[in-house]
Structure formats: C-alpha cells, structure tokens
Phi, psi and omega in degrees: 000143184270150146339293181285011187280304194286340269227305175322314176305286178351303202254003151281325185303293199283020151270350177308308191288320200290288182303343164279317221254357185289311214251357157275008148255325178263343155308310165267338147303335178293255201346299192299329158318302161318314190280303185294000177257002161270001157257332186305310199288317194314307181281350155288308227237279199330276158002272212273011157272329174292331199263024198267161211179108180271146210295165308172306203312303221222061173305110191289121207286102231284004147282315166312339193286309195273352187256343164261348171285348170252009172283113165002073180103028138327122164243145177239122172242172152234112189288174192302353198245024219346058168281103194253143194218182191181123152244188159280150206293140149302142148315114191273134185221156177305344174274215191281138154271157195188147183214183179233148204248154169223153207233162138272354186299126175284089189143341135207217184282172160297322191084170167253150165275166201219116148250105178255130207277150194278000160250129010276036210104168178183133202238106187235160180021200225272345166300084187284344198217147142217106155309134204239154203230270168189151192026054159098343182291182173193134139326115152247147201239106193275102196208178173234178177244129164065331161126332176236121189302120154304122180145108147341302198307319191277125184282327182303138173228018168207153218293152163180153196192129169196163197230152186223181176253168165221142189258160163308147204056297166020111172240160165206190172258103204296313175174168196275128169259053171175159180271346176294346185050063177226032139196165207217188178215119183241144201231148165222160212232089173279012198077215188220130183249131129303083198253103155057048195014078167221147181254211303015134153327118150266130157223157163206151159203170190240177173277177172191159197236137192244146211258303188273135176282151173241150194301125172257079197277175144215148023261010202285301164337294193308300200287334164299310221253000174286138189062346183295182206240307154076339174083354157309000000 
C-alpha cells in the first residue's frame, strides 16, 4: 500500500468519525426539538380543548326536542357521539338563513345553523371560502382579511390562511371570542341540504367555555381543534 493510500484511508476515516460525532449531536437535538414542540402545542392547544364545556346559556328542554323532530319539514341526525339534534326548516331569505338546532343531548345549548348556498360560495368567520368537493365533503379555505379578522370577537392581528377538506360531522374551532382564550366558537359541519331546490352549506355552532385558556394562535388554534371530539 502506498503512502498516499494511507494517507486517503486515513482521511476518509476521520471524515467518517468527524459526521458521526455531527449527527450523534444534532439527531438528539433534532428530537429534543421536536419533542419540545409537541409539548409546547399539547399544553396551548390539547389541555385546553380537554377543559372545553360547550355552552350552557339557553339549554333545551326534552319538549323542544320532540315537538321539533315531529314538525313538518324537520330535519334530523345523529351524530358519530350518538347525539340527536333536529332542526326546523329554514326561511329562505335574501340574507343570512339560519334555524335553531335543538338536541336530546344533556348539558348545553343547540346553537344556530348556517345555511349557505354553496354557489357561488360563501364566507363567514374565519372560514374565507368553502367549496364544495363531493358527497358532503367541502374544501375550506381558512383566513383573516387583510392582515386584520373582521370582527370584535377575533384575537389574530396577523395573515394566515390554509386550506382543508371537512367530511359531514367534523368539527373544529373557528375562533377565540375573548382575548384570554377562555372561550371559544366551535363549528360542526353538516354537509350540503336541499332547501326550496337550492343546495347549501349547512353548519352551526355554538360557544364553549374553557376552565384552561387556550392559546389563541392562528392557524394553529384551527388546526389543533380539528378532529377533537367535543362531545358533540
């Protein structure tokens, strides 16, 4: 073996050794990275979505529940929490359509439904687009306007915007009604209705009150709150 042979080994080994001792130090820093930042979101956003308790105010009586599941042009589900709610048919009006939802479920209110006709579209809270894709699915489009969210209610004072698909039922949390994030608008996703041969978005949502506050970040609060269960 020559001189420059070894000399070639030699100086592959210690680059060898040089990228071993890199990446047995920056592979556990990457983790630990990692690691703290899926504890950092657990304790903004999971802690306070486990302490969420939907509101309360204006609970419904298990005679509304039955005197509107037997009216004429009712509609009724049950959700994946095998919750059953029924509302009344909407007014169809040139403005917002809206019904009120009422349950058998114990413990808070119905909330209002959101009938939006899906052409052209339609834009409410922080929900800037929502599109419709097939069979009840629908593309939503997430946003602020303008670098500031329309709205007293809204806590973001900076742009973001991504967009997801939502399946029927589905929920999430829309946005922080206080700047403390100790209460929040939880939205469910009810698919698309025929109303008075018009199709519409159906949604409704209600408040919830959070005992732990949660961060009111965005799009991250949306993105956290996607899929939790809500007891809904």
């Amino acid at each position: 073996m020559t001189f420059n042979s070894v000399q070639s080994n030699e100086h592959i080994l210690n680059t060898v050794n040089t990228l071993f001792v890199i990446s047995a130090i920056m592979v556990p820093l990457l983790l630990v990275s990692v690691n703290y930042s899926a504890i950092e979101d657990f304790y903004k956003f999971s802690v306070p979505l486990n302490s969420l308790e939907l509101s309360k105010d204006f609970q419904d009586t298990p005679e509304q529940f039955e005197r509107t599941k037997y009216l004429k042009d009712s509609t009724c589900f049950t959700t994946p929490s095998m919750n059953e709610f029924c509302y009344e048919k909407p007014i169809i009006r040139d403005g917002a359509t809206t019904s009120w939802l009422v349950g058998n479920a114990v413990g808070f209110d119905g909330g209002e439904v959101h009938f939006d006709k899906v052409n052209p579209g339609t834009s409410y809270f922080t929900m800037q687009n929502i599109k419709e894709i097939e069979d009840d699915s629908a593309l939503i489009t997430f946003g602020d306007r303008d670098g500031k969210v329309t709205g007293s209610f809204f806590t973001s004072s900076e742009d973001f915007e991504f967009t997801t698909t939502v399946n029927k039922f589905d929920r999430f949390v829309s946005h922080c009604n206080d700047e403390d994030g100790t209460n929040v608008l939880v939205i469910q996703y009810l698919g698309i209705q025929r109303v008075d041969d018009v199709d519409f978005f159906v949604t409704w949502h209600i408040s919830a009150d959070l005992e732990n506050p949660i961060a009111c970040e965005y799009p991250e609060i949306i993105q956290h709150s996607m899929g939790h269960d809500f007891g809904i």
